[in-house]
C-alpha positions in Angstrom: -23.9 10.8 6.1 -21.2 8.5 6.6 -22.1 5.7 9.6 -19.9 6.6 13.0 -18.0 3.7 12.5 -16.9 4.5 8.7 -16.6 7.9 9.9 -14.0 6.9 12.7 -12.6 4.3 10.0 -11.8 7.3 7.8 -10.5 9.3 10.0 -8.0 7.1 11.2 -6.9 6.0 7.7 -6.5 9.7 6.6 -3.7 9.9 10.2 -2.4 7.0 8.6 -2.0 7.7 5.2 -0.5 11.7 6.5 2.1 10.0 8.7 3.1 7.4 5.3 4.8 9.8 2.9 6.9 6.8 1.5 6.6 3.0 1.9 9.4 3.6 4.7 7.3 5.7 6.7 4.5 3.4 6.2 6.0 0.5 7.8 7.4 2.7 10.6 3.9 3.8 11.1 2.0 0.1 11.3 5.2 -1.0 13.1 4.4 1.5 15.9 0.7 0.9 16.2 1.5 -3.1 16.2 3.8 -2.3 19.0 1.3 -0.6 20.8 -0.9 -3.4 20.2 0.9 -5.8 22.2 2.6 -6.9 18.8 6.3 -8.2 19.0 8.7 -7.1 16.3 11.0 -10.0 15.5 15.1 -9.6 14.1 15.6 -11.6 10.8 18.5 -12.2 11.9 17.8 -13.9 14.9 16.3 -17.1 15.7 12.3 -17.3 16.1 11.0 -19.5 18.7 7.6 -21.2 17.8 4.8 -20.7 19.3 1.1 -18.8 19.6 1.7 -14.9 20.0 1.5 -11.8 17.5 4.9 -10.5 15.9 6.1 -8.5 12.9 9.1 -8.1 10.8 9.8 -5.1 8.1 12.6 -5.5 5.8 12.8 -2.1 3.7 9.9 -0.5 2.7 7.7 -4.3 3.8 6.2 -5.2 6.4 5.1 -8.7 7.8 2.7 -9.1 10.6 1.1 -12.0 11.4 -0.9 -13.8 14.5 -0.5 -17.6 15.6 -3.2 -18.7 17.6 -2.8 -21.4 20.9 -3.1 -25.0 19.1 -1.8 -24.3 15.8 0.5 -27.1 14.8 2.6 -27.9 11.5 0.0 -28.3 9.5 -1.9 -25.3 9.7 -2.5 -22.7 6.7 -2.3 -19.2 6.6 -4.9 -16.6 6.5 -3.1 -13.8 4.6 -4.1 -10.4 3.0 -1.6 -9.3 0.5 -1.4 -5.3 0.0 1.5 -2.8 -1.1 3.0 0.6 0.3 4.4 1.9 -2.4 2.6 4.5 -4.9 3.1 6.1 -8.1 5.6 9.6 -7.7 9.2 10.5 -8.5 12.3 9.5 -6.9 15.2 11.4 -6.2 18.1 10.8 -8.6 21.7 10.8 -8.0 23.1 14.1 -8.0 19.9 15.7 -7.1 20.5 19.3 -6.8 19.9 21.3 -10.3 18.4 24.2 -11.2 18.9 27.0 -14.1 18.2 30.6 -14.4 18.2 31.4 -10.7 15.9 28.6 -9.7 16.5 25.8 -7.6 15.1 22.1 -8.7 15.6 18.5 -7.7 16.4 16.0 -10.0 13.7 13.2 -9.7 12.8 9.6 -12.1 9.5 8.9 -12.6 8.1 5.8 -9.9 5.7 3.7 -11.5 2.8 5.5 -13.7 1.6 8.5 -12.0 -1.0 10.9 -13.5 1.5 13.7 -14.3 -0.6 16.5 -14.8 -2.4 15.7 -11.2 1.1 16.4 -9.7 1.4 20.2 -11.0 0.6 23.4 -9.1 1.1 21.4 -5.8 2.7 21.6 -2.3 4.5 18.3 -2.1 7.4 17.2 -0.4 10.9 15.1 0.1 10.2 11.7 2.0 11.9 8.6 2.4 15.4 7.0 4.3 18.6 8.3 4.4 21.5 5.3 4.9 24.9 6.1 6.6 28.4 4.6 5.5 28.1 2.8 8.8 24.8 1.5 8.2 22.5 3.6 10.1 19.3 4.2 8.8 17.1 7.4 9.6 14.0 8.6 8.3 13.2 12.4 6.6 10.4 14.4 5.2 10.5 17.6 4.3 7.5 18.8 4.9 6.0 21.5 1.7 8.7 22.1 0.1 8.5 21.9 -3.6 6.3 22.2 -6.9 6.4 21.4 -10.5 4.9 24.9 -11.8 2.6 24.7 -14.6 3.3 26.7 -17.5 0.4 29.9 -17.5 -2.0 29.7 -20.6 -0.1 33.4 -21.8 2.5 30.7 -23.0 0.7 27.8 -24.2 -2.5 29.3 -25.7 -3.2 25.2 -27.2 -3.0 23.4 -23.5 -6.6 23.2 -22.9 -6.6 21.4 -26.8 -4.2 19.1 -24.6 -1.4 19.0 -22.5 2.0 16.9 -23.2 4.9 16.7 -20.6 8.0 15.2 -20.8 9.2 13.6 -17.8 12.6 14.8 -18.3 12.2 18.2 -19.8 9.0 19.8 -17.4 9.0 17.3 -14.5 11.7 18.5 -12.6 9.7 20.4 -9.3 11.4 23.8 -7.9 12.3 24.1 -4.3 14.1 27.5 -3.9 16.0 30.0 -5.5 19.6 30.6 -5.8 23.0 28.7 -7.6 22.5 25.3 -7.3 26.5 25.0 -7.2 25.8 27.2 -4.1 23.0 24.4 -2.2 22.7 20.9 -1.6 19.6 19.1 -1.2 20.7 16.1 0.8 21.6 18.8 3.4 18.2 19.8 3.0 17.0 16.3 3.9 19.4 15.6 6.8 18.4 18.1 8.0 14.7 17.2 8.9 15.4 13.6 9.9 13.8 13.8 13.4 15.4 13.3 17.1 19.2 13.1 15.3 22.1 15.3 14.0 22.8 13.6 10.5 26.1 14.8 9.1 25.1 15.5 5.6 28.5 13.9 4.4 28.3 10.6 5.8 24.9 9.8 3.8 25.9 7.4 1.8 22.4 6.1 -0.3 18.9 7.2 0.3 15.7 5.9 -0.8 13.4 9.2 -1.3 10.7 9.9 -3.4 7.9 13.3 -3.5 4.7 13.0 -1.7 1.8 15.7 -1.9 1.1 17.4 1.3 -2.6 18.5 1.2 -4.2 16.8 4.2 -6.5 14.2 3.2 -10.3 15.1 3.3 -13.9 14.1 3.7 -16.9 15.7 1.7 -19.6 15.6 -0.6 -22.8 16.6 -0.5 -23.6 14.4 2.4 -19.9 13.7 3.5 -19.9 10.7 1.1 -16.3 11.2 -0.6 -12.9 10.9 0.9 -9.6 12.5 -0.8 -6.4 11.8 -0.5 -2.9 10.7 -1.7 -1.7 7.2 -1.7 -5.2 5.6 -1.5 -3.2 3.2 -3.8 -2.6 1.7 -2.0 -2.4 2.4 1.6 -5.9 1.8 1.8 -5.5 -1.4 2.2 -2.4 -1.6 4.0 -4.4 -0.3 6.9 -7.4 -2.0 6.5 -4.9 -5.4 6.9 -3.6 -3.7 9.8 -6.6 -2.6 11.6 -8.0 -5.7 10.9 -5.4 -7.6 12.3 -5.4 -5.7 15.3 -8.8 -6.2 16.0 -8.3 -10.2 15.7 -5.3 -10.0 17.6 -7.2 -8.3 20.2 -10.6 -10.6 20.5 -8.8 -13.6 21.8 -8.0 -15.6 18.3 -10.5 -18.0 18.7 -11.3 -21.0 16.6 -14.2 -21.0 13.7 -17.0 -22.9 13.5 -16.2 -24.8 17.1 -12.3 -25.4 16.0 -9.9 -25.3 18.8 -7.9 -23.1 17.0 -7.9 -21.1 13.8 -5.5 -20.3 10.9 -2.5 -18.0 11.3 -3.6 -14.9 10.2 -0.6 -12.7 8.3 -1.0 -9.2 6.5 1.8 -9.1 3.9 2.4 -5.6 2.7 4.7 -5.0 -0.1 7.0 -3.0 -1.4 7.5 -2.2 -4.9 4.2 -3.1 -6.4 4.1 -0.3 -9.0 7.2 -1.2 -10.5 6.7 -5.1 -10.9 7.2 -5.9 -7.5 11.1 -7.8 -8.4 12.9 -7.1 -5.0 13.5 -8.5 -2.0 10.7 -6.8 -0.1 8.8 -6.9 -3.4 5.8 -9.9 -4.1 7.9 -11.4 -7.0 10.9 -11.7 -3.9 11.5 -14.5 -1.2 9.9 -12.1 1.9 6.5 -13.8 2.5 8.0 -17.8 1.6 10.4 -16.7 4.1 8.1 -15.5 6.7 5.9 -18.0 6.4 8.5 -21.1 6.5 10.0 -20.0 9.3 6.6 -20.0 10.9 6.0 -23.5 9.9 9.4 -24.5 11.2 8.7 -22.9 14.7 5.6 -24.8 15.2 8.0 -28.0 14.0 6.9 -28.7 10.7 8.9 -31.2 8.4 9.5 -30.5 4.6 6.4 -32.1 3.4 4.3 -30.2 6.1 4.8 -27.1 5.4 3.7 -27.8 1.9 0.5 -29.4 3.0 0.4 -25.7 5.6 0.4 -23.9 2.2 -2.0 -26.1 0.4 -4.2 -24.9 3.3 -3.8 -21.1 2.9 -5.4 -18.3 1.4 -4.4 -14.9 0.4 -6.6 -12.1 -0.4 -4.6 -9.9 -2.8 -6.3 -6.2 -1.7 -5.5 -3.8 -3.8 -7.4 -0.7 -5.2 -9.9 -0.8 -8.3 -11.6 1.2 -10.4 -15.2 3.0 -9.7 -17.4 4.0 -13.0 -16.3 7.6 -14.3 -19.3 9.4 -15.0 -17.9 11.5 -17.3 -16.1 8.3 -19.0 -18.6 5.7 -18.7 -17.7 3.8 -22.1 -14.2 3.3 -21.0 -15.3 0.6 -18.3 -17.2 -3.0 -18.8 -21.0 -1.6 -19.7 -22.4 -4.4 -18.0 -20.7 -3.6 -14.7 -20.1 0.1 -13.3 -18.9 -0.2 -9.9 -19.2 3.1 -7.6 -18.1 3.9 -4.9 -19.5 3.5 -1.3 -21.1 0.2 -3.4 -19.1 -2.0 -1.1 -15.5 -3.5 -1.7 -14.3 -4.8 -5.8 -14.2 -8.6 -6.2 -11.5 -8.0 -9.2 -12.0 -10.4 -12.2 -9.9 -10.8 -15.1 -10.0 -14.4 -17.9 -6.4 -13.6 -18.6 -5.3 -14.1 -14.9 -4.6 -10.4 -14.2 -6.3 -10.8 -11.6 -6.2 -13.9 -9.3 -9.9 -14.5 -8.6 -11.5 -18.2 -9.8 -14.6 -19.5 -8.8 -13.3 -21.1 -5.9 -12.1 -17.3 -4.5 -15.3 -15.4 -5.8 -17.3 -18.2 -3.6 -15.1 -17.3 -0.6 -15.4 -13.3 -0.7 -19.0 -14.0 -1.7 -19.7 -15.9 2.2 -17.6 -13.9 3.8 -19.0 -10.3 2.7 -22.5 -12.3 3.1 -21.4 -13.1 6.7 -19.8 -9.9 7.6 -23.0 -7.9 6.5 -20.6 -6.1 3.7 -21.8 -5.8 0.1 -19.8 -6.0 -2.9 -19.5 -5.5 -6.5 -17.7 -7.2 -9.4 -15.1 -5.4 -11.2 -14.1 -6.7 -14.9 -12.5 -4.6 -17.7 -13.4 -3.5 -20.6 -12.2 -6.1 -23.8 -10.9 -3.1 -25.7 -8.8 -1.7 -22.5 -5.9 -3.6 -21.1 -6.5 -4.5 -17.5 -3.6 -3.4 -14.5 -2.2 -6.1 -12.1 -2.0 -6.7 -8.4 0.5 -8.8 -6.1 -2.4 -11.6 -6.3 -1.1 -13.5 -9.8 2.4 -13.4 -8.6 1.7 -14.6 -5.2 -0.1 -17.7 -6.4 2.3 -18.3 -8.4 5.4 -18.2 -6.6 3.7 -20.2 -3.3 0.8 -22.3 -5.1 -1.5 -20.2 -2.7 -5.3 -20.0 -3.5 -5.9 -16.6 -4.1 -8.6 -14.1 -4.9 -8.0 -10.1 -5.7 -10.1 -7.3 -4.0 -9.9 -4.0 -3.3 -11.5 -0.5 -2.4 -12.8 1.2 -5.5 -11.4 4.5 -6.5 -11.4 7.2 -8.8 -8.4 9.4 -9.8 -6.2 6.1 -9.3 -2.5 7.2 -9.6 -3.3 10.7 -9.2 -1.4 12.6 -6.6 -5.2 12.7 -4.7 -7.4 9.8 -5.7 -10.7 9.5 -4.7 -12.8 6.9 -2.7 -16.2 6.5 -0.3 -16.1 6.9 3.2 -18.0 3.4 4.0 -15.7 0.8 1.5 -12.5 1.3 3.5 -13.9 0.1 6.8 -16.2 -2.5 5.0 -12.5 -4.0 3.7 -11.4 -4.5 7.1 -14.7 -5.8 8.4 -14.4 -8.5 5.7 -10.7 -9.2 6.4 -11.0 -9.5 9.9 -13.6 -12.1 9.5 -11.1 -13.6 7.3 -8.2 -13.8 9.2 -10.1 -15.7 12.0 -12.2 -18.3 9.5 -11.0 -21.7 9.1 -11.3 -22.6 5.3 
């Protein structure tokens, strides 16, 4: 059985990830629970004034939270875990309402590289923002709403010898019946934006992709597995947040006797499972500008904030891969990570992944410290290994970096699969990493 403090862990990342249908809502969502926290959400647009305190920005589908304890001066670096909001789905195309033979259907791309077949026979539903001509900017989801219907076997007698879809022909889900020249979806959707009458005719861009609906859920034979969609990776979105919260919340004290400690910052994306090139992607200016306008409150010259980033470290958390049972000789045969094993220290010779020596030693103590175990994750030579926001943020900031993450399986199915303990060890480890000097 899961401890009560993994258990409570869980419970509240599952509330998390079912108010996150897109990376929009996701922000919203930590945005609200850091305002609640005492947290202070700042304009970009506005002048900062320096200073100790807790604050946020989101721009988009990112969010920036960080906390800067009493004594921190020009020079001092930046604790910061790096996650993303985004997952693998479809997105709603322009002219979206289709449909043939008396069937109504939405016309969606492909987002990133989702399992396709895991997204068939579903309940899933329309989530993301609608913008006004004047600017405005609400929120929608739909609720269950639609379904890319499998084909029955009567019709394909060979799909158990395997299954092929084309993501233009057979990924395009139904939502009701009727003429489509009769309906329009973006009625549909301005129709469930909450608190507001949207006129469906003065929408003019959204930002909305499909999201399953099936509550998130814990079992096993001794309540060991947790399901749900979007574990990739809102998993560790809100282990940054929760472990932010927490260090917000105990006072921000030094390490080791300091009088103060770094400035702690959870960085969460947008755009990570398309390449991350946008401006509230990794590969865009959001977290140099965050951060430099951090440095120039606490009045840092050129030349210090450069020695404030020599002094930083970012933990790129992302989710990794546990040992398939059933496909044990597609991983690394000399390490099989599983899940409930403790958080992935990610490892890759071709710089996939971030980690050195110098950031294996780091997770190492701090897991050691934190009373969190962990396992190694390393791919196998034959199989091309993914990559996180961890390579690109070293490289565009010169920020020491090492890549972790909770391990899964089903990654970038519509439900992925994880433990019930390796979420809450994540934030136990983060939290003692936002408050160590290094």
């Amino acid at each position: 059985m899961p401890s009560s403090s993994a258990a409570d862990h869980i419970q509240d990342l599952g509330a998390y990830v079912s108010a996150s249908p897109s990376s929009f809502h996701a922000v919203h969502e930590a945005g609200r629970r850091l305002v609640e926290a005492g947290f202070v959400r700042l304009d970009e647009l506005e002048p900062w004034e320096g200073g100790a305190g807790s604050f946020f920005i989101i721009r988009d589908g990112a969010l920036i939270a960080w906390v800067v304890p009493e004594g921190a001066g020009p020079t001092t670096g930046f604790n910061i875990l790096g996650a993303h909001t985004d997952s693998p789905s479809f997105k709603l195309k322009p002219k979206p309402t289709i449909g043939a033979h008396g069937w109504l259907q939405a016309g969606v791309e492909v987002y990133g590289g989702p399992l396709l077949n895991s997204w068939l026979d579903r309940e899933l539903q329309l989530a993301g923002r609608l913008v006004m001509l004047d600017g405005a900017e609400h929120l929608t989801a739909t609720g269950p709403m639609l379904r890319f219907p499998q084909l029955a076997i009567h019709l394909d007698r060979a799909v158990n010898d395997g299954l092929t879809l084309d993501k233009q022909r057979h990924m395009n889900p139904v939502w009701g019946l009727g003429n489509p020249g009769d309906f329009d979806l973006l009625a549909v959707l301005a129709s469930h934006v909450p608190g507001a009458s949207v006129d469906k005719g003065r929408i003019g861009g959204y930002d909305v992709v499909i999201a399953d609906t099936q509550a998130p859920a814990v079992f096993g034979g001794n309540r060991e597995f947790f399901a749900s969609g979007r574990l990739d990776n809102l998993s560790a979105t809100h282990a940054g947040l929760v472990a932010l919260m927490g260090h917000a919340s105990s006072g921000v004290p030094g390490s080791d006797g300091a009088a103060y400690g770094p400035i702690a910052v959870l960085a969460a994306f947008d755009h990570e499972e398309i390449g991350s090139n946008s401006r509230s992607g990794a590969c865009g200016p959001i977290l140099e500008d965050v951060l430099m306008r951090i440095s120039d409150g606490l009045g840092a010259t050129a030349s210090q904030r450069r020695q404030a980033l020599s002094a930083s470290f970012c933990v790129s958390a992302d989710a990794g891969h546990a040992v398939h049972p059933n496909y044990a000789e597609r991983h690394d045969p000399a390490n099989h990570p599983v899940l409930n094993g403790g958080p992935l220290l990610k490892i890759n010779a071709n710089q996939r992944y971030a980690t050195d020596a110098n950031g294996a030693a780091l997770w190492a103590r701090l897991s050691h410290e934190a009373g969190v175990p962990y396992q190694e994750f390393v791919s196998n030579n034959a199989i091309p290994c993914g990559s996180t926001i961890g390579p690109l943020t070293a490289t565009r900031l010169g920020i020491r970096t090492v890549d972790v993450g909770v391990p899964l399986l089903s990654m970038h199915s519509a439900r992925e699969l994880c433990g019930v303990e390796d979420p809450r060890r994540l934030a136990a480890v983060t939290e003692l990493f936002f408050r160590t000097a290094l």
